[in-house]
Each structure stands twice: as C-alpha cells, then as structure tokens.
C-alpha positions as CSV (number, residue, x, y, z in Angstrom):
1,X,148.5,122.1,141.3
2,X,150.1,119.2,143.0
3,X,148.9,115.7,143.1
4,X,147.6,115.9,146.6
5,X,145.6,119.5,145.6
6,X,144.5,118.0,142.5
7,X,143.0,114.5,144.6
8,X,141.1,117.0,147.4
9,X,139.7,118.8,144.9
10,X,137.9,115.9,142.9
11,X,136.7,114.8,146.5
12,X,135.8,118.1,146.9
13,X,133.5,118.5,143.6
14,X,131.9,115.0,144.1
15,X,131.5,115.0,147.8
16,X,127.7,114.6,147.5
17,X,128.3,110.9,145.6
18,X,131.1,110.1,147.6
19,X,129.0,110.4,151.2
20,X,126.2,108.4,149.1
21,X,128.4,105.8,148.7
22,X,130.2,106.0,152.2
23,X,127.0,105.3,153.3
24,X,126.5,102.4,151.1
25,X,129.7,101.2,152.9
26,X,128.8,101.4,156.2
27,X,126.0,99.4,156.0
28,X,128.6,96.4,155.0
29,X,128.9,94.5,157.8
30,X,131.9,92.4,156.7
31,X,134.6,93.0,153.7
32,X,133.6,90.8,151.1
33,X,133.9,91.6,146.8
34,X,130.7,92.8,146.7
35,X,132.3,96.3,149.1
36,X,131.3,99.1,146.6
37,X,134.7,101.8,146.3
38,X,134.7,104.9,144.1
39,X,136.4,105.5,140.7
40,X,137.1,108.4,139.6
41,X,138.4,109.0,136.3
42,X,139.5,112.8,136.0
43,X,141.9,112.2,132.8
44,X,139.5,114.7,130.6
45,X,137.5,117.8,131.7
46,X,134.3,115.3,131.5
47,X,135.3,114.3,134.8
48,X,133.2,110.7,135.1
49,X,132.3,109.3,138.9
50,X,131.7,105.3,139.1
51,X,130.5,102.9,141.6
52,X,132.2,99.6,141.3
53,X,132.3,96.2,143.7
54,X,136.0,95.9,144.3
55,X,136.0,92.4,143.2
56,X,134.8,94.0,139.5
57,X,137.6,96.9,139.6
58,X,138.8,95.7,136.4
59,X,135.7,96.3,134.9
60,X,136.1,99.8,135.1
61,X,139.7,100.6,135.1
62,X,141.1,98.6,132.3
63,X,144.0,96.1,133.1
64,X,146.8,94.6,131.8
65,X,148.6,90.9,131.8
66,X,151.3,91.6,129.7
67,X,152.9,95.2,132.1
68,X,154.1,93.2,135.2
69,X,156.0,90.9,132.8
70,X,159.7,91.2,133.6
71,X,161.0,92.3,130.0
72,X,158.2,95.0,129.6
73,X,159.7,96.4,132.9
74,X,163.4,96.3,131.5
75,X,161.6,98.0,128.2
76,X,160.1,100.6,130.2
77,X,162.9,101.3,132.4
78,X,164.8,101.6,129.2
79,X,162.7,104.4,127.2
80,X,163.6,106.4,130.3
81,X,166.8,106.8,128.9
82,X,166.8,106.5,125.6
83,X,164.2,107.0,122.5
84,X,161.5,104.8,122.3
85,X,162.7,102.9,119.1
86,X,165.9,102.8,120.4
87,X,164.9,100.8,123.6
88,X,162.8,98.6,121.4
89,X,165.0,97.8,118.9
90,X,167.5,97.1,121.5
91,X,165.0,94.7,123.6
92,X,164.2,93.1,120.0
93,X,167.3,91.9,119.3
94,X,168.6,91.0,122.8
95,X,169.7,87.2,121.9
96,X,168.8,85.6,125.0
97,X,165.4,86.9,125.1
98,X,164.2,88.9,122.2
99,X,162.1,86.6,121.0
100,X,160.4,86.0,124.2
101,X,159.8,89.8,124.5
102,X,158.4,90.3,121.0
103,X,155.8,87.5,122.0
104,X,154.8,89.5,125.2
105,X,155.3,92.7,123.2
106,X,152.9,91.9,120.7
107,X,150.6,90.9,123.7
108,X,150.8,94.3,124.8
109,X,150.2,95.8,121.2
110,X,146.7,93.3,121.3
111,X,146.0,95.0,124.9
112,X,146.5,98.3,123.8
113,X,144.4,98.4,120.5
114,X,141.5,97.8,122.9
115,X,142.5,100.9,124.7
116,X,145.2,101.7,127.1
117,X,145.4,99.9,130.0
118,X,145.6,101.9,133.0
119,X,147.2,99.7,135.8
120,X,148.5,96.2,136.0
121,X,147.3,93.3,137.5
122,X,149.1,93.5,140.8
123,X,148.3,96.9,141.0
124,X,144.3,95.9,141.0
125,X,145.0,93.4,143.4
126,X,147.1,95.2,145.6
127,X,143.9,98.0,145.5
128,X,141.6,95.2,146.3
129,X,143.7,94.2,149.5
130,X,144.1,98.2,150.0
131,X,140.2,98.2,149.9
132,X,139.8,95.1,153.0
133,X,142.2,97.6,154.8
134,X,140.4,100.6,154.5
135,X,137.0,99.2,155.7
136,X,138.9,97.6,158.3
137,X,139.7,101.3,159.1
138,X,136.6,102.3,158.4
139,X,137.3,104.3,155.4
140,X,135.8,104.5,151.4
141,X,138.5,103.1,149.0
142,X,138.6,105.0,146.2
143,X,141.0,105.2,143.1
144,X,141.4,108.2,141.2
145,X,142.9,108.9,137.3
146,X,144.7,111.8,136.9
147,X,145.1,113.4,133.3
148,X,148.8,113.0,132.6
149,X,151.1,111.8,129.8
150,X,151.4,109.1,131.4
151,X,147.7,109.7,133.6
152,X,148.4,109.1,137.1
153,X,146.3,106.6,139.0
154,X,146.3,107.4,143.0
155,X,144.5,105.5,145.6
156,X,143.6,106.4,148.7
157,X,140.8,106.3,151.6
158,X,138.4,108.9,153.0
159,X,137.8,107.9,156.8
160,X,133.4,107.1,156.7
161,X,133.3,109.6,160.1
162,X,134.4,112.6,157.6
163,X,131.0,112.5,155.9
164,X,129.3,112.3,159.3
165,X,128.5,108.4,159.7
166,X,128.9,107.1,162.9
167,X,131.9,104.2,163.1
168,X,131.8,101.2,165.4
C-alpha cells in the first residue's frame, strides 16, 4: 500500500472523530492558535487519534532544535552513502567544524534519549502556516505518522464540505 492508500485509509477508519472535529472547526470564525487540527499517529497497530490546538502541535508530535542545524543535515545526507559510523566519524573529525558538530550532536543524543523526535522545528511551523491555509480553504489540517524506518510524517487537509458542513 502506497502512501496516499495508506493516508485515505486512516481517514477512512476515523472518519467519525475527524467530522467531530471538522465541526469543531467550522465554528472558528477566524484562524487563531487555539484552531484545533487532527494527529494521527499510525506508527504501531495501536493506531492513537489526537486533538491538538495548532499552536500546541509540539505537544503531541515531539520536536527537535538540534535536526535543522546545518551539520546534522551534512551528517544525514552523509549516512545515505555510507555506514552510519563511517559518516560520524568523518563529521567528528572534520577540522573546521568537528567540534562544533559534536556539541550539536550531543544535543541531539540529549533529544533523543527523551524519545525520538519526529519532525523539526520548521517543519512544525511550516504545519502551523499550512494549518491558517487550510481554514482559509476551509479544510481540517491534520498530520499523520506513518510506521516506517524512518516513520513518515504526511500532512494534509480534508475540505470541511466532505463531512457535510456547509462553507461560507
């Protein structure tokens, strides 16, 4: 099953809490923080369905500070062709800026012994200007998490007239 069949068929088993909440957003009158969007988090078979205000996103799908950094990018584009210790030991003991990426590498350890983060912080804030766009649209903003090695995070609206409510 392909991305696209995998996302219709979560909005297809929790269609019942999704037109809840597409209700919920049509009574906004204006975008604001407080817009309640969907999570769903579909990375195990105990497939979990939150409500969230967009401006608390991070609250329920975990974020990190250290990911967008530049040298976690080079590591990351590294490991794709080579082994993982390989690209680390190579970022490690870069001379211009190995010991600048072991302080933000060791950031990212601290992040992940909390649990993995699953997106960075520009990709929350990106979501949360994806969010005013889709009420503007008059659509639910919703983010699904896909299982995965990586998981896969997709986001994406459902128009509010598709469970029925009426859109001015």
């Amino acid at each position: 099953m392909d991305q696209r069949e995998r996302v219709q068929q979560l909005c297809e088993d929790h269609e019942a809490d999704l037109r809840s909440l597409a209700v919920k957003v049509a009574e906004h009158r204006q975008w604001d923080l407080t817009l309640p969007v969907a999570v769903i988090d579909a990375r195990s078979d105990r497939r979990q369905f939150h409500v969230t205000a967009v401006g608390t996103i991070g609250n329920v799908v975990r974020v990190s500070t250290t990911i967008d950094h530049p040298l976690m990018q080079q590591l990351f584009e590294l490991v794709q062709t080579r082994s993982d210790d390989s690209a680390l030991e190579l970022m490690l003991n870069n001379a211009e800026s190995g010991k600048e990426f072991a302080a933000v590498f060791e950031m990212y350890r601290e992040e992940r012994r909390g649990g993995a983060p699953l997106w960075s912080a520009s990709d929350a804030a990106s979501f949360v200007v994806k969010s005013k766009e889709a009420f503007d649209d008059r659509e639910l903003a919703i983010v699904a998490l896909l299982a995965g090695d990586p998981h896969d995070l997709v986001t994406f609206g459902i128009p509010l007239a598709y469970f029925g409510i009426e859109t001015t």
